[in-house]
PDBQT receptor file of N, H, CA, C and O in Angstrom, charges set to zero:
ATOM      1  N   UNK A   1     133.159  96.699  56.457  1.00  0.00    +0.000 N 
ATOM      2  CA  UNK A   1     133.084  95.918  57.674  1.00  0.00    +0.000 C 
ATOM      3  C   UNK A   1     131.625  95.679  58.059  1.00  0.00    +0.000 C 
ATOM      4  O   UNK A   1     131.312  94.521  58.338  1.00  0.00    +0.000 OA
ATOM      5  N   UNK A   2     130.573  96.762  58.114  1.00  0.00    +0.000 N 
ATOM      6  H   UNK A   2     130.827  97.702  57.888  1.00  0.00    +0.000 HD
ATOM      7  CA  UNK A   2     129.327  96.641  58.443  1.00  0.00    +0.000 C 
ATOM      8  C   UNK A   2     128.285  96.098  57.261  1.00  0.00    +0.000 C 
ATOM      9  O   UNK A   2     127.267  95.419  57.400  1.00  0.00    +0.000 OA
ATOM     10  N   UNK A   3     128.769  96.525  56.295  1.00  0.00    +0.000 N 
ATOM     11  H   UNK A   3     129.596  97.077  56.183  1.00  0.00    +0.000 HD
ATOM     12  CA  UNK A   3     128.449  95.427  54.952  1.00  0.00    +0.000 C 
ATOM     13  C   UNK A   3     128.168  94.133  55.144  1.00  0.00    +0.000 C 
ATOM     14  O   UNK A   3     127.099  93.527  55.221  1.00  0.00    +0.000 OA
ATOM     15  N   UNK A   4     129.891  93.619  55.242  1.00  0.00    +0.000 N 
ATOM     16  H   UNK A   4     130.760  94.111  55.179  1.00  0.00    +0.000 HD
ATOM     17  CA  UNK A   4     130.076  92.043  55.869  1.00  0.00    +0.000 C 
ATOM     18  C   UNK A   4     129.412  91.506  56.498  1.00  0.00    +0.000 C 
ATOM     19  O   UNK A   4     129.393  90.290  56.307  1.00  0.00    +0.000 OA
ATOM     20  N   UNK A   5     128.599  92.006  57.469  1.00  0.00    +0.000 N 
ATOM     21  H   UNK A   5     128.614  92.994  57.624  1.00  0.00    +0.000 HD
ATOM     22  CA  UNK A   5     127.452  90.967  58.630  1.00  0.00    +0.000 C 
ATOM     23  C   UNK A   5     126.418  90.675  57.912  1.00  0.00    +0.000 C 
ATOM     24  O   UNK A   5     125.807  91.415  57.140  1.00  0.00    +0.000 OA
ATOM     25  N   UNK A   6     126.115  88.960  58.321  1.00  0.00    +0.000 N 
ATOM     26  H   UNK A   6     126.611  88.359  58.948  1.00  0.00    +0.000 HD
ATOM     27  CA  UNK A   6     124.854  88.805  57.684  1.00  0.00    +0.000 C 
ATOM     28  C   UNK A   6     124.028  89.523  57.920  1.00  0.00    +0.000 C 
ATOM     29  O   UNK A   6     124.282  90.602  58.454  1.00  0.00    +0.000 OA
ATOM     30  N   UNK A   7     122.417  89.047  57.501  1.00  0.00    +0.000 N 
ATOM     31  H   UNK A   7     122.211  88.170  57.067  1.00  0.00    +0.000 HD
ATOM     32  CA  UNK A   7     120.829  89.852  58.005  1.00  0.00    +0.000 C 
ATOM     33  C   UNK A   7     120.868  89.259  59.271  1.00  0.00    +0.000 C 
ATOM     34  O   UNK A   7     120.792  90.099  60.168  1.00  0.00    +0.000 OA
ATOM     35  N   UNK A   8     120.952  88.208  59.619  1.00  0.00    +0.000 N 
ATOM     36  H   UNK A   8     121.014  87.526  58.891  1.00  0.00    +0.000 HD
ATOM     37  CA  UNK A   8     120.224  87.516  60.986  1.00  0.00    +0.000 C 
ATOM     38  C   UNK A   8     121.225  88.429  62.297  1.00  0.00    +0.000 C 
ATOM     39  O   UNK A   8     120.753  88.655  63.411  1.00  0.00    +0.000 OA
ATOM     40  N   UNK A   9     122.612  88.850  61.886  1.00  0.00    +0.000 N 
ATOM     41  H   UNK A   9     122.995  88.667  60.981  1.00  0.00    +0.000 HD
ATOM     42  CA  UNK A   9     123.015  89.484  62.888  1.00  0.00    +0.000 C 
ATOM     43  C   UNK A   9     122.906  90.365  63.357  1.00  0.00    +0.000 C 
ATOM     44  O   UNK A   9     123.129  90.487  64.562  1.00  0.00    +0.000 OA
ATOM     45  N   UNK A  10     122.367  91.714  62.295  1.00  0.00    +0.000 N 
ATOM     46  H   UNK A  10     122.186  91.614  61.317  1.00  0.00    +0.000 HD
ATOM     47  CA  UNK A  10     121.813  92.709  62.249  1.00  0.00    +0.000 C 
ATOM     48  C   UNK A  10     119.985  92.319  63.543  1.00  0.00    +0.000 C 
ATOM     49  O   UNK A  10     119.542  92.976  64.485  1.00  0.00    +0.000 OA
ATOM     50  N   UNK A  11     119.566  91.229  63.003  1.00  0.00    +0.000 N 
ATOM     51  H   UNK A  11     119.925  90.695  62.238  1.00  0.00    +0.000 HD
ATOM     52  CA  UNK A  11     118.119  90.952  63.693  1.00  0.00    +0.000 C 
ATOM     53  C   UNK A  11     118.716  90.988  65.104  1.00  0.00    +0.000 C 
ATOM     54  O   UNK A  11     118.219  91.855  65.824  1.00  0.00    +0.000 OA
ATOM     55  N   UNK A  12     119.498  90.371  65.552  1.00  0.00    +0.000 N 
ATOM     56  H   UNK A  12     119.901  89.666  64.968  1.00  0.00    +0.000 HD
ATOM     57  CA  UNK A  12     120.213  89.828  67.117  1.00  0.00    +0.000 C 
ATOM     58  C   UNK A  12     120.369  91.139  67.705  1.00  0.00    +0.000 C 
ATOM     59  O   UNK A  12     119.633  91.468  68.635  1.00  0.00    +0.000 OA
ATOM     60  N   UNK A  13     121.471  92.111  67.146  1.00  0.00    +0.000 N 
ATOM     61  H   UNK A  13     122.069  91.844  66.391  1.00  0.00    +0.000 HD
ATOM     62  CA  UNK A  13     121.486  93.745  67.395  1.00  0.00    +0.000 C 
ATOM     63  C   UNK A  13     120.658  94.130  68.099  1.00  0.00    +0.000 C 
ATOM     64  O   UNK A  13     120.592  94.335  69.311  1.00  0.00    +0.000 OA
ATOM     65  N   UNK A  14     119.691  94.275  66.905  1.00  0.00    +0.000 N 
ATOM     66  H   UNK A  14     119.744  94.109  65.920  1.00  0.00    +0.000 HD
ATOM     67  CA  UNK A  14     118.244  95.369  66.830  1.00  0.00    +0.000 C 
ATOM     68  C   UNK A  14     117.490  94.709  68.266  1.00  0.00    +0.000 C 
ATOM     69  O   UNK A  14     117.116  95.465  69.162  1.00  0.00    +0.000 OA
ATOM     70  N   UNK A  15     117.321  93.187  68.355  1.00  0.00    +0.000 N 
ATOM     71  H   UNK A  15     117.625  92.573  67.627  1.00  0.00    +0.000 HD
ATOM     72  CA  UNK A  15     116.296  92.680  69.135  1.00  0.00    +0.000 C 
ATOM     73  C   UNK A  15     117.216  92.833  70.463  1.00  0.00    +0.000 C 
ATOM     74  O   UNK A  15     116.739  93.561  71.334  1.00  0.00    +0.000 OA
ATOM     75  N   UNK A  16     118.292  92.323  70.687  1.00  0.00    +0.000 N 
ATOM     76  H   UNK A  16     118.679  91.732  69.980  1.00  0.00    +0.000 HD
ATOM     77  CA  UNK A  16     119.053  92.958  71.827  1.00  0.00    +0.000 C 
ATOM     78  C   UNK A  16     118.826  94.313  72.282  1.00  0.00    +0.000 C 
ATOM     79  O   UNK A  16     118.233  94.436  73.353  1.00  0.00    +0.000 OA
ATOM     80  N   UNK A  17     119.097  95.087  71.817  1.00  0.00    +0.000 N 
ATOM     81  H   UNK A  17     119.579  94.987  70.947  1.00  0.00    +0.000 HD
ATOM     82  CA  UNK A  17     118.690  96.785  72.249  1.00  0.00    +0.000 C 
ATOM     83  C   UNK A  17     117.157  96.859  72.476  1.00  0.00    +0.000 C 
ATOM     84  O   UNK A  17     116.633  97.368  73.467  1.00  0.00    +0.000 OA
ATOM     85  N   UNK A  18     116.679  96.440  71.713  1.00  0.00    +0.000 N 
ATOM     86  H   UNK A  18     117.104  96.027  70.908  1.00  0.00    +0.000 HD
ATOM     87  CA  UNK A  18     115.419  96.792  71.753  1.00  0.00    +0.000 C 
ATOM     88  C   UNK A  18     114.604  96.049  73.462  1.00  0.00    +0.000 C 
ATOM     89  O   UNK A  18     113.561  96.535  73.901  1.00  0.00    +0.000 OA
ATOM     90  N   UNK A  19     115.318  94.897  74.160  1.00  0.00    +0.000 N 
ATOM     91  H   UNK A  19     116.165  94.503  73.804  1.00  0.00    +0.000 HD
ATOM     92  CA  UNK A  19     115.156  94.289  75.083  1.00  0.00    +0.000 C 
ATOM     93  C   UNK A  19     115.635  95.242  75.777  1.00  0.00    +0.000 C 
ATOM     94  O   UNK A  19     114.787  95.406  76.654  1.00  0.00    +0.000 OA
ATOM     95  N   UNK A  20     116.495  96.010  75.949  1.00  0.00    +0.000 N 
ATOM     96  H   UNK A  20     117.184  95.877  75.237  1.00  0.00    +0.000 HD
ATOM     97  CA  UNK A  20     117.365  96.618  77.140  1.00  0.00    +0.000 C 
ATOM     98  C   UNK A  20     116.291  97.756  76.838  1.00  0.00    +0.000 C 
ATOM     99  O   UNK A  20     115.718  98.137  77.858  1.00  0.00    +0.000 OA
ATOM    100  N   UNK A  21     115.930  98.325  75.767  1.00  0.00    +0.000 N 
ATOM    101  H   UNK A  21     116.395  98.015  74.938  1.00  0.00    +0.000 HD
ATOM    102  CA  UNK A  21     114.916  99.280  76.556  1.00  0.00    +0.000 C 
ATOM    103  C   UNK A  21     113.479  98.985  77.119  1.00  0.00    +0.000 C 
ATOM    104  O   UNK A  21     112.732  99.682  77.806  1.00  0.00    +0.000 OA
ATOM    105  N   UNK A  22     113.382  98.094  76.753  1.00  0.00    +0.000 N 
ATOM    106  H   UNK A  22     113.989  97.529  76.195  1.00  0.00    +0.000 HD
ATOM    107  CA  UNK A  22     112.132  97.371  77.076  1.00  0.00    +0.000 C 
ATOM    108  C   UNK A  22     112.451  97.311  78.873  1.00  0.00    +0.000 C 
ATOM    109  O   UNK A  22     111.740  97.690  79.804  1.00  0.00    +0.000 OA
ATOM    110  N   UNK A  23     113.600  96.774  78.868  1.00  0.00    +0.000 N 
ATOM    111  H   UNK A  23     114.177  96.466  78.112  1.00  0.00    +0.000 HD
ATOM    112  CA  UNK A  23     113.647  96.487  80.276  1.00  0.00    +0.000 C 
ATOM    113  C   UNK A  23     113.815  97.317  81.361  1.00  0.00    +0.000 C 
ATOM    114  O   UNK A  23     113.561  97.007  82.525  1.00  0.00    +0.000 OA
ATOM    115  N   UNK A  24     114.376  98.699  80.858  1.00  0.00    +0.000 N 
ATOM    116  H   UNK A  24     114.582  98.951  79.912  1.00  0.00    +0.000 HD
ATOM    117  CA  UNK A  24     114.885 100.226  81.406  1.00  0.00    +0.000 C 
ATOM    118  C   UNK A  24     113.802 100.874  81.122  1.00  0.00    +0.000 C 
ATOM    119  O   UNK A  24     114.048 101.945  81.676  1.00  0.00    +0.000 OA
ATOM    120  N   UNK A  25     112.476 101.025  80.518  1.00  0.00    +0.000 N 
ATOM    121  H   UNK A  25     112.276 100.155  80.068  1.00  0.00    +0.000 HD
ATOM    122  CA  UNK A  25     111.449 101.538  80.699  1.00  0.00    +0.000 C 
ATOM    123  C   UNK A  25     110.641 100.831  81.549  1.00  0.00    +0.000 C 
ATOM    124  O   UNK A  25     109.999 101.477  82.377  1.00  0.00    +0.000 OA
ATOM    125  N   UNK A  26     110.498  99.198  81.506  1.00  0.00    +0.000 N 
ATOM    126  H   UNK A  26     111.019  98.673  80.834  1.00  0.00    +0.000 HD
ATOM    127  CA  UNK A  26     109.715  98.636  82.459  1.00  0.00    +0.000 C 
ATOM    128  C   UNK A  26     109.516  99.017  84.020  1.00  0.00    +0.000 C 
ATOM    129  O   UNK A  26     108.494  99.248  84.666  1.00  0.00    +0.000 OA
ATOM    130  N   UNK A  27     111.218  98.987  84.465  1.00  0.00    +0.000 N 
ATOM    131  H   UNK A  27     112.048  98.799  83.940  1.00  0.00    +0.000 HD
ATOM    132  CA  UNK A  27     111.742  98.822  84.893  1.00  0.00    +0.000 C 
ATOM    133  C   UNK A  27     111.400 100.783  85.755  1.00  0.00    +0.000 C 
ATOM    134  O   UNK A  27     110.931 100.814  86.893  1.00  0.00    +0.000 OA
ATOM    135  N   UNK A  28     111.585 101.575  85.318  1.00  0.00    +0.000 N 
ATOM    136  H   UNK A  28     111.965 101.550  84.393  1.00  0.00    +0.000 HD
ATOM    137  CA  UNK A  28     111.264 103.235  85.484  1.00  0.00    +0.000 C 
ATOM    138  C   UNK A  28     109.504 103.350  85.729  1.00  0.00    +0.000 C 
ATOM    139  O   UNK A  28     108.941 104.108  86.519  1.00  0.00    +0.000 OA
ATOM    140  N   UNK A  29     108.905 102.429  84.864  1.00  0.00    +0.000 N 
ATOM    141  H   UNK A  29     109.361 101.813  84.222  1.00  0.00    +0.000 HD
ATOM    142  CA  UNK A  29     107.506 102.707  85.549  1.00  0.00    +0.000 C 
ATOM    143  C   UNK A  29     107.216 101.783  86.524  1.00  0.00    +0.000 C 
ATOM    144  O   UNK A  29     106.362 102.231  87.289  1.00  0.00    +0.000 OA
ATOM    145  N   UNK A  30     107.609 100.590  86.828  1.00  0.00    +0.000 N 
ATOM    146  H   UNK A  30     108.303 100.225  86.206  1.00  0.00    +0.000 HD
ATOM    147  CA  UNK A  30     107.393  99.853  88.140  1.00  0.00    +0.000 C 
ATOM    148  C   UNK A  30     107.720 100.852  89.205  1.00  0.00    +0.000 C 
ATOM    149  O   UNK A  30     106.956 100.974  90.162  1.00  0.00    +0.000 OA
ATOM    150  N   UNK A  31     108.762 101.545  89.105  1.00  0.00    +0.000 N 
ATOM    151  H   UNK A  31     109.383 101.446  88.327  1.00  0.00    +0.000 HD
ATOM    152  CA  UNK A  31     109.516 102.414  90.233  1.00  0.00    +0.000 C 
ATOM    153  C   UNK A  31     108.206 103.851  90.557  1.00  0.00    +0.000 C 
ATOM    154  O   UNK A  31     107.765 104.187  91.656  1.00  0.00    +0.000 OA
ATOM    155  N   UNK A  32     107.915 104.351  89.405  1.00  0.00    +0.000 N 
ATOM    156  H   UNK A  32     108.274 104.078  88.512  1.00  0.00    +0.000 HD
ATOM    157  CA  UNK A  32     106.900 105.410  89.523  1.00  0.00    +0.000 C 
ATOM    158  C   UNK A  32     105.715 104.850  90.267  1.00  0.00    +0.000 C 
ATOM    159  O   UNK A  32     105.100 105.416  91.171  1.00  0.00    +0.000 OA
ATOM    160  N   UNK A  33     105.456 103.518  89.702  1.00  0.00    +0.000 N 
ATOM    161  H   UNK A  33     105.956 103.058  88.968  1.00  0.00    +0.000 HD
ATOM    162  CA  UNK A  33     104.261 103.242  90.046  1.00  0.00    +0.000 C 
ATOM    163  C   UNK A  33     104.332 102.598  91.602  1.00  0.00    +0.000 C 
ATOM    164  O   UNK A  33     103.340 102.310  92.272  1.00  0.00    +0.000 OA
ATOM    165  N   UNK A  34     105.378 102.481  91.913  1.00  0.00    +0.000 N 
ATOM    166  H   UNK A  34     106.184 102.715  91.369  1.00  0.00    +0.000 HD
ATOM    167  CA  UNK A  34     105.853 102.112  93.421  1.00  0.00    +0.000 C 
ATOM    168  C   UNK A  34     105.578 102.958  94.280  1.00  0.00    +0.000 C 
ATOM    169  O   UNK A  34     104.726 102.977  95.169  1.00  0.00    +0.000 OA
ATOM    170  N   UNK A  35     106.434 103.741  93.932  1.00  0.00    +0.000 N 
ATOM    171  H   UNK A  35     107.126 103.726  93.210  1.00  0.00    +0.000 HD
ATOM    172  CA  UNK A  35     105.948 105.226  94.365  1.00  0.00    +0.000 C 
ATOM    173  C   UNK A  35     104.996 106.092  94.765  1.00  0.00    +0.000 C 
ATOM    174  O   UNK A  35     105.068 106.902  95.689  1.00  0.00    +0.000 OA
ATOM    175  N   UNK A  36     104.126 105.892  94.048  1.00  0.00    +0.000 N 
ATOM    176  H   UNK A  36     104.068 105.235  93.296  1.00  0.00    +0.000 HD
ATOM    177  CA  UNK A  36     102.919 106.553  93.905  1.00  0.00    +0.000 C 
ATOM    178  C   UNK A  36     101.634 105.584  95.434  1.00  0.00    +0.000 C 
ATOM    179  O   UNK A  36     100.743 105.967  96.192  1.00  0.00    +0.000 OA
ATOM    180  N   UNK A  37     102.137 104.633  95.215  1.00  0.00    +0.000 N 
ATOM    181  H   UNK A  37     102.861 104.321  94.599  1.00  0.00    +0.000 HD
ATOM    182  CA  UNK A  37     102.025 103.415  95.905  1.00  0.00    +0.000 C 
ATOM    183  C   UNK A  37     102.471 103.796  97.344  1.00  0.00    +0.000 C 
ATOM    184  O   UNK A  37     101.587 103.665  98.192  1.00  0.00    +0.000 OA
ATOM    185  N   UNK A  38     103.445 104.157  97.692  1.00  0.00    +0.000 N 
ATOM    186  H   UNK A  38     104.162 104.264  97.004  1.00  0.00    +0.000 HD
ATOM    187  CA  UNK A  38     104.048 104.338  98.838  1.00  0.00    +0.000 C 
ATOM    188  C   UNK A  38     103.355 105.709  99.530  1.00  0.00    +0.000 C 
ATOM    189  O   UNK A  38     102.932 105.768 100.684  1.00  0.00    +0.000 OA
ATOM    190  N   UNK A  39     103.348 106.549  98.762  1.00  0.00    +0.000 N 
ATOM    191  H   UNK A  39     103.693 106.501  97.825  1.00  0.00    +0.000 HD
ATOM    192  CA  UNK A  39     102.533 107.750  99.059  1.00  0.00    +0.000 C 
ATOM    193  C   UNK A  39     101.307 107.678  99.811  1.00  0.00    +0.000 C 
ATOM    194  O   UNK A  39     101.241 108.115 100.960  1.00  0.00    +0.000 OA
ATOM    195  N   UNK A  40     100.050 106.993  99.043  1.00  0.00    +0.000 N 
ATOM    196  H   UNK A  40     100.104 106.638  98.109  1.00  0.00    +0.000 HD
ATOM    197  CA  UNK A  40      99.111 106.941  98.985  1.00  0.00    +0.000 C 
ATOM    198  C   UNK A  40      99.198 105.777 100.816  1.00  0.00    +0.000 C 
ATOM    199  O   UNK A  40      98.488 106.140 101.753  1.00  0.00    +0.000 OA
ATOM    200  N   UNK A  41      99.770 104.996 100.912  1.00  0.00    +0.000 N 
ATOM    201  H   UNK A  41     100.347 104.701 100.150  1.00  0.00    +0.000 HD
ATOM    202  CA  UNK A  41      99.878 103.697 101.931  1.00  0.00    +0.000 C 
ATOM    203  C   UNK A  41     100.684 105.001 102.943  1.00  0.00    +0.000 C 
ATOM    204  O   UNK A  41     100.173 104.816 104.048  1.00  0.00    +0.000 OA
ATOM    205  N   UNK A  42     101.377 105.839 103.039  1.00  0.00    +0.000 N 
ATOM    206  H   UNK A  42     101.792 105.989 102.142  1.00  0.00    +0.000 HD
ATOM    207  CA  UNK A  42     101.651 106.674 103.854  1.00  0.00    +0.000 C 
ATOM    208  C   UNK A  42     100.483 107.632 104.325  1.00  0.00    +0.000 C 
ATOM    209  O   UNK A  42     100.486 108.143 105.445  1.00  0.00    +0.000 OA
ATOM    210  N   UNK A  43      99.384 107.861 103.299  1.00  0.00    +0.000 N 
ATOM    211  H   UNK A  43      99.382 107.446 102.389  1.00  0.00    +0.000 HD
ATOM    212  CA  UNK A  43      98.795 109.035 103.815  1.00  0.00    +0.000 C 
ATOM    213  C   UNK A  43      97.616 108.265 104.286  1.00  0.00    +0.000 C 
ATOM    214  O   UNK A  43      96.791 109.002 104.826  1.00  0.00    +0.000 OA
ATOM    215  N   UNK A  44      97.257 106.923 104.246  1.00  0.00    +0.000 N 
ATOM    216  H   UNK A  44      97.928 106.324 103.807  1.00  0.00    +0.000 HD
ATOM    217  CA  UNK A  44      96.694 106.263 104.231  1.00  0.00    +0.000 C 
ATOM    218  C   UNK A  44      96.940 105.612 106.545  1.00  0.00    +0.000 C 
ATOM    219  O   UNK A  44      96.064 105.296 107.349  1.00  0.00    +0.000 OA
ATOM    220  N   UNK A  45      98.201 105.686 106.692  1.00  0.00    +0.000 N 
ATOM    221  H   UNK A  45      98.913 105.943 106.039  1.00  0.00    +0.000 HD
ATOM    222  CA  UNK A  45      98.885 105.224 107.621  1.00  0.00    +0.000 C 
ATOM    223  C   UNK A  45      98.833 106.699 108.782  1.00  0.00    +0.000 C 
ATOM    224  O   UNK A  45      98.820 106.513 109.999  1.00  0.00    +0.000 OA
ATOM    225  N   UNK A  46      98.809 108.069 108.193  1.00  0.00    +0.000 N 
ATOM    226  H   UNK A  46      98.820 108.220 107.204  1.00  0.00    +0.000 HD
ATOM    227  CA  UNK A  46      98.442 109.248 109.035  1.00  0.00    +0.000 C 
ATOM    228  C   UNK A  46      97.215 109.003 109.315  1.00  0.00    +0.000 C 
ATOM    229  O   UNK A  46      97.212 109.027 110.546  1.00  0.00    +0.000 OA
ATOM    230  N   UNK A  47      96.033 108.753 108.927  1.00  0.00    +0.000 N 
ATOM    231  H   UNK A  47      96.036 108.734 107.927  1.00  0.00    +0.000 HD
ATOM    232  CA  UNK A  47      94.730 108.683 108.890  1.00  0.00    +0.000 C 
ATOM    233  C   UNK A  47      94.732 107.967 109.602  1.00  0.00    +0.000 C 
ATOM    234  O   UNK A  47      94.375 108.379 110.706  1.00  0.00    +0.000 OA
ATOM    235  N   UNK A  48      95.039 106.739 109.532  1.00  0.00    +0.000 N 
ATOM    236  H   UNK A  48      95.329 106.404 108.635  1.00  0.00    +0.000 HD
ATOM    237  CA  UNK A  48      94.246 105.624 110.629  1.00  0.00    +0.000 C 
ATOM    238  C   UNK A  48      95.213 106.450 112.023  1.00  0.00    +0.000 C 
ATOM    239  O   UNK A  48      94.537 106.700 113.021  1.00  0.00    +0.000 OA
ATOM    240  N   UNK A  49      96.939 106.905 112.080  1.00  0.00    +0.000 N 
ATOM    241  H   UNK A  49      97.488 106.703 111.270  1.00  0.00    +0.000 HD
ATOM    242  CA  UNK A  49      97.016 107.232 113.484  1.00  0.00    +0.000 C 
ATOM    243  C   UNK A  49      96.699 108.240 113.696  1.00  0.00    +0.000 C 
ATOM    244  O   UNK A  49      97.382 108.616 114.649  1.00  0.00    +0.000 OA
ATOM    245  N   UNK A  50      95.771 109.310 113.275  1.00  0.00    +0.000 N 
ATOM    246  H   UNK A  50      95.216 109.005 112.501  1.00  0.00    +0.000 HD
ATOM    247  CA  UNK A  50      95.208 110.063 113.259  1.00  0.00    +0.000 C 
ATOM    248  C   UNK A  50      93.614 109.763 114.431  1.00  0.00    +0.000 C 
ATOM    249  O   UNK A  50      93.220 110.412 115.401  1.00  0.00    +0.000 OA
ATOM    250  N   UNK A  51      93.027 108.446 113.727  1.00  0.00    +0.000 N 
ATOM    251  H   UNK A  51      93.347 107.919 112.940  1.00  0.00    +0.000 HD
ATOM    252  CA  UNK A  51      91.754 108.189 114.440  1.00  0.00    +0.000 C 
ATOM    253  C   UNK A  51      92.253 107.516 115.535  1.00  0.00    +0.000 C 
ATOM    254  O   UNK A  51      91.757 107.797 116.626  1.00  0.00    +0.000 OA
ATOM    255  N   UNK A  52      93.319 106.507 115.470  1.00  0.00    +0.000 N 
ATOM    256  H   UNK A  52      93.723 106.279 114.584  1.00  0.00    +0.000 HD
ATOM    257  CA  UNK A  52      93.423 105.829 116.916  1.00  0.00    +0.000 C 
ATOM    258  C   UNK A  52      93.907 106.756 117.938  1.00  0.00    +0.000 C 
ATOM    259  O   UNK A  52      93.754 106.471 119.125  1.00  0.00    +0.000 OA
ATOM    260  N   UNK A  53      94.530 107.938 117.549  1.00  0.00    +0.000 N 
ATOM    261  H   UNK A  53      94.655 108.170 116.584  1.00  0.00    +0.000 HD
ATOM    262  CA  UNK A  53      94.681 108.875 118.715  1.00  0.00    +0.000 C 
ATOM    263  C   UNK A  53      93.305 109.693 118.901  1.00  0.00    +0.000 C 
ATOM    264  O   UNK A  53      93.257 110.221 120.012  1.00  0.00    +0.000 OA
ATOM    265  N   UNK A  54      92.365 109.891 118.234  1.00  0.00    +0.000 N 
ATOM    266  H   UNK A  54      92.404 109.462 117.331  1.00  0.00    +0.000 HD
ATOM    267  CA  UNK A  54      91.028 110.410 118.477  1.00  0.00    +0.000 C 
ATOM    268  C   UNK A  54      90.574 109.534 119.093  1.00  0.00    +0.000 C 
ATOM    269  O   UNK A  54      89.933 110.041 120.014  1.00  0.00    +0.000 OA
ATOM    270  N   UNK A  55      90.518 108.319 119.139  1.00  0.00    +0.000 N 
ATOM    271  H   UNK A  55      91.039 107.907 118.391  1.00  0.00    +0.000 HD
ATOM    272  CA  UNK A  55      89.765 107.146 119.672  1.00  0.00    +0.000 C 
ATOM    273  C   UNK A  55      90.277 106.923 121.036  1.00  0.00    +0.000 C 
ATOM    274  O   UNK A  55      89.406 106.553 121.824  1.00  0.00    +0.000 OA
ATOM    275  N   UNK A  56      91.492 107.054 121.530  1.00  0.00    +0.000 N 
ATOM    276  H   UNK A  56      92.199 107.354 120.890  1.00  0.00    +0.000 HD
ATOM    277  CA  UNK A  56      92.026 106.899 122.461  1.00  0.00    +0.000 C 
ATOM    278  C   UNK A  56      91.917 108.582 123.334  1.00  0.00    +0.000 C 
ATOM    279  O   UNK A  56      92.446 108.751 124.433  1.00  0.00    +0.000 OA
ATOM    280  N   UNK A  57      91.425 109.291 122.866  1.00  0.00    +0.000 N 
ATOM    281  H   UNK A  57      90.995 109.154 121.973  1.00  0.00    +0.000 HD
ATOM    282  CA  UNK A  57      91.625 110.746 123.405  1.00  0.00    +0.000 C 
ATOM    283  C   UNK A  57      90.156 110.315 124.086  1.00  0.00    +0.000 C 
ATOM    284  O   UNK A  57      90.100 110.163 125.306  1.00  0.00    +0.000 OA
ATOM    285  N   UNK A  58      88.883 110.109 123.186  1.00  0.00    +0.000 N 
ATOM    286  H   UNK A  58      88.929 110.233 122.195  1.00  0.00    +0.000 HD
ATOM    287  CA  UNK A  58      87.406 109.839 124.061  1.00  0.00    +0.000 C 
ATOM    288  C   UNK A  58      87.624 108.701 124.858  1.00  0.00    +0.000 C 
ATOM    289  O   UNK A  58      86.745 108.657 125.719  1.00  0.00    +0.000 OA
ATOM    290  N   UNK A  59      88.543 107.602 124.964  1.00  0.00    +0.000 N 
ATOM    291  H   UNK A  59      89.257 107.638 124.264  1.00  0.00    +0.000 HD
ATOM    292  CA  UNK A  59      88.364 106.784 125.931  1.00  0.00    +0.000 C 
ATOM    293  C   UNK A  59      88.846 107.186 126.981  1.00  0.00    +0.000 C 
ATOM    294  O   UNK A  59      88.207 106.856 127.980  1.00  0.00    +0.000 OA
ATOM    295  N   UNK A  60      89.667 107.732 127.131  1.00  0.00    +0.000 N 
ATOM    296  H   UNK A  60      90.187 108.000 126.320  1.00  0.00    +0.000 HD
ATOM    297  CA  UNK A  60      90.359 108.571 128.422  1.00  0.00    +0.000 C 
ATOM    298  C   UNK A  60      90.005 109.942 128.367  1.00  0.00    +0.000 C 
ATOM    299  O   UNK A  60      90.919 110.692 128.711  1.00  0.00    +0.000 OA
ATOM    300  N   UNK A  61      88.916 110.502 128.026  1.00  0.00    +0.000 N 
ATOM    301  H   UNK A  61      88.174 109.893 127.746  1.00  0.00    +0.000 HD
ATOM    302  CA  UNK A  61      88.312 112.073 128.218  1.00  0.00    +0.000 C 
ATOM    303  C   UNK A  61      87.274 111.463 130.055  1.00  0.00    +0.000 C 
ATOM    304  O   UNK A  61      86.428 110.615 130.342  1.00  0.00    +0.000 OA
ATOM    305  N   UNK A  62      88.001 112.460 130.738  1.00  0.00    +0.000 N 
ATOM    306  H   UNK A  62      88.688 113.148 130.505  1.00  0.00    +0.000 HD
ATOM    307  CA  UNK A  62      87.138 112.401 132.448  1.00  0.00    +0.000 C 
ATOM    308  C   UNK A  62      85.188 112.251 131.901  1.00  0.00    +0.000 C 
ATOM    309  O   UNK A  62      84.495 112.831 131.065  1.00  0.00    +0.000 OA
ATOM    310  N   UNK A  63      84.985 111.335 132.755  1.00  0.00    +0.000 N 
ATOM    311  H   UNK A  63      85.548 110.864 133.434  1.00  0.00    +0.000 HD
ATOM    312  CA  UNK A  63      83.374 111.621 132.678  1.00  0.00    +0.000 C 
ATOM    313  C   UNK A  63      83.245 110.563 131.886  1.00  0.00    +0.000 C 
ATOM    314  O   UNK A  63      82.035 110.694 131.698  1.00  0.00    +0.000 OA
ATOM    315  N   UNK A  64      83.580 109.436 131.152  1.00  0.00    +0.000 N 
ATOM    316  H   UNK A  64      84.563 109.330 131.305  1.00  0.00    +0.000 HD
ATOM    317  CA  UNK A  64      83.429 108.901 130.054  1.00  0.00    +0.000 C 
ATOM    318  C   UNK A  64      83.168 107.307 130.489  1.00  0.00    +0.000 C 
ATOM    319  O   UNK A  64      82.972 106.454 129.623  1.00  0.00    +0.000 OA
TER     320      UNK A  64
C-alpha cells in the first residue's frame, strides 16, 4: 500500500508536517517572547507609579 504512492506524494506529506511544525514552534516562541514582553512593560508600569506617587507625595508635602 505505502509502496504504491508516487514520490511527489510522499514530498506533499513530508512538506505538510513539516509546515505544522514550523507553525507550532513559531507559534510557542511568539508566545514566550510575548511574555517576556509583558513582564518587562509590567515592571516597567510599577516604576513609573512608583515615581508619580513620589512626585505627588513632594507636591503635597506641608511647607512646599
Amino acid at each position: 500500500m505505502m509502496t504504491g504512492m508516487p514520490w511527489f506524494t510522499w514530498v506533499a506529506i513530508v512538506a505538510i508536517v513539516v509546515w505544522g511544525l514550523v507553525m507550532i514552534f513559531g507559534k510557542s516562541s511568539i508566545m514566550s517572547k510575548s511574555s517576556s514582553e509583558n513582564d518587562e512593560q509590567r515592571r516597567e508600569i510599577e516604576h513609573l507609579k512608583r515615581r508619580i506617587d513620589e512626585l505627588e507625595a513632594r507636591l503635597n508635602r506641608p511647607g512646599s
